[in-house]
Each structure stands twice: as structure tokens, then as C-alpha cells.
VMD Tcl script that draws the C-alpha trace (Angstrom):
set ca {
  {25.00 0.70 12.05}
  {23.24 2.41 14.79}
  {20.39 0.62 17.12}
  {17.78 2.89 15.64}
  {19.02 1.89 12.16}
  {19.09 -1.87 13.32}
  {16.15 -1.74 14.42}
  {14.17 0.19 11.55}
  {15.69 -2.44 8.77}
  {14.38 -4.99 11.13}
  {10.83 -3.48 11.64}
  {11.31 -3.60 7.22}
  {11.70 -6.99 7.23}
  {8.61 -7.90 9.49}
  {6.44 -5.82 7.30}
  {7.67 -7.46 3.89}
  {6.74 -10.66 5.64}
  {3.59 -9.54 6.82}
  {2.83 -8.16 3.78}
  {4.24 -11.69 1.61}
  {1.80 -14.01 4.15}
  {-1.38 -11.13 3.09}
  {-0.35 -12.35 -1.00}
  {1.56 -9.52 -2.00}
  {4.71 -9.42 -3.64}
  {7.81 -7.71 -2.86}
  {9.07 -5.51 -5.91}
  {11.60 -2.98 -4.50}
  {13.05 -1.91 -0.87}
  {14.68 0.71 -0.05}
  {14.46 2.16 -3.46}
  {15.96 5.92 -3.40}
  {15.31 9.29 -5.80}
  {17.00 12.22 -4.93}
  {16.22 12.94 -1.35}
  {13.47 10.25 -0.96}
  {12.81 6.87 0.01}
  {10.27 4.49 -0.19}
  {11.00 1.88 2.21}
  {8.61 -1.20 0.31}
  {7.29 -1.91 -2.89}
  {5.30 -4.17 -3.50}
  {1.97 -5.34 -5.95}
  {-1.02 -7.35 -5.01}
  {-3.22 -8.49 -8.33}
  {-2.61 -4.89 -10.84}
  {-1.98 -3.03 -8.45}
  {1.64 -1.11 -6.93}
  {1.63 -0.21 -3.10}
  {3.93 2.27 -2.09}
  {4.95 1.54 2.08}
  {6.03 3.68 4.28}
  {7.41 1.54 7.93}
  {7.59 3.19 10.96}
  {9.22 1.00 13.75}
  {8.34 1.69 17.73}
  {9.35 -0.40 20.32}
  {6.67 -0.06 22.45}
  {2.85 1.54 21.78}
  {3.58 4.69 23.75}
  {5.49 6.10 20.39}
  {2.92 5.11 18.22}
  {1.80 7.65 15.74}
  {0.17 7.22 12.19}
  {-0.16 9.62 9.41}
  {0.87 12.39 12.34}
  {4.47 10.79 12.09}
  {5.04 11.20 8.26}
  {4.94 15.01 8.11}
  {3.74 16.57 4.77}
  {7.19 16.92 3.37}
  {8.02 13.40 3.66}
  {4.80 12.94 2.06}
  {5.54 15.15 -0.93}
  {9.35 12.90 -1.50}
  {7.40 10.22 -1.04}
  {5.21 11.00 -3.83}
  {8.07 12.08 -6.14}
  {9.49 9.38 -5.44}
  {6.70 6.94 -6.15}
  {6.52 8.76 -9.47}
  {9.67 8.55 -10.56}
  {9.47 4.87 -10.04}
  {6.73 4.08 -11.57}
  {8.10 6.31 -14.88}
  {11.52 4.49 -14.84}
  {9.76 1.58 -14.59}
  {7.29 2.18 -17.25}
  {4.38 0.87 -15.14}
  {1.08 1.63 -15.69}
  {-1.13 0.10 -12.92}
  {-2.99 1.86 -10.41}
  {-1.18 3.14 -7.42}
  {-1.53 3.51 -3.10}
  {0.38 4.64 -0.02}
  {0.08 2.50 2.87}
  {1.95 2.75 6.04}
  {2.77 -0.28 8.18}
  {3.79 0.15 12.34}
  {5.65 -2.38 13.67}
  {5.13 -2.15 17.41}
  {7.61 -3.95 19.94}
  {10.36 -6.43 19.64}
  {9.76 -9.77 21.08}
  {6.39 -10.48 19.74}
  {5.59 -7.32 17.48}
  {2.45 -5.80 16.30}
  {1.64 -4.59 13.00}
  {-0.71 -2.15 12.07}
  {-1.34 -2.16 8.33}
  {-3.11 0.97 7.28}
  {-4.10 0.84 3.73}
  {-4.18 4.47 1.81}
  {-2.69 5.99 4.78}
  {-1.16 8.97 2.59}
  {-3.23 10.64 -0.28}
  {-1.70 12.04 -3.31}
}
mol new
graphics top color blue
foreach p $ca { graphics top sphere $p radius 0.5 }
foreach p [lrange $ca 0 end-1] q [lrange $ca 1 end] { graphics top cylinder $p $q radius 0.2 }
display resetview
């Protein structure tokens, strides 16, 4: 696996356990339709989050919303719905994006509704 790789499914991990200590629960990674991904599902109370993780190892590289361009947010989207249709789930729905910033001692920005269908 490539260092970039690496280091993106380790930047995943952090965020699921960032987002497990804030009371949510992991549903899904990594879960793939057609060309998309969503990297983390998870719920909190009735309702499904949708999270996109973008890894950086240091602040310098650290872009929000102006890093997930427009057609990663349309995938995303189809994506989201697909799963939620397989799934026949019917609770309501948001897109957050979590940065993981640096390796040794990381910081995570969690921003919640980040993308807007």
C-alpha cells in the first residue's frame, strides 16, 4: 500500500475514534457505489452522518469544503443515497467532513454539515 494510502486509512481510524468518544456509532467504512465512496458511516440518536476524512500531515495542506470539489460531492451524494435505499433507512441524513491534521499528536477538525445536498 502506498504512504499516502497508509496514511489516509490511518487518518480513518482516528476519526472513527474521535467520532466513537463524541457517542456516535460506527455503521459502515469504506462503503463503495459505483465510482463513490463514503469513507464513515455512522448514527448518533436517529440520525445517519455521512463523513468525508481528509488526512494532512501538517496544517499548511489544510483545506475544508475547498478540498472536496463538487463532483466528489455529487458521488458522494449518490452514494449516500444508494445506501440509505439498500438499507431501507429512513432517518434524517448529514455530510460532515473530519481533518485529521499531523501524525504524532493529530488534530481533528470536525465540521458538521460541511457538504449540502
Amino acid at each position: 500500500m502506498a504512504t499516502h494510502n497508509a496514511f489516509g486509512k490511518w487518518g480513518e481510524e482516528i476519526a472513527c475514534q474521535f467520532l466513537t468518544q463524541k457517542g456516535y456509532s460506527i455503521t459502515q467504512k469504506n462503503y463503495r457505489f459505483r465510482k463513490g465512496e463514503i469513507d464513515i458511516i455512522a448514527q448518533k440518536a436517529e440520525e445517519i452522518v455521512f463523513v468525508e476524512v481528509r488526512s494532512r500531515s501538517n496544517e499548511q495542506f489544510v483545506e475544508t469544503e475547498e478540498s472536496i470539489s463538487r463532483y466528489k460531492e455529487e458521488l458522494l451524494i449518490e452514494t449516500a443515497s444508494h445506501y440509505l435505499e439498500s438499507k431501507n433507512i429512513d432517518l434524517d441524513a448529514r455530510f460532515d467532513v473530519i481533518i485529521v491534521i499531523g501524525k504524532s499528536n493529530p488534530e481533528i477538525r470536525h465540521y458538521e454539515g460541511a457538504i449540502e445536498p
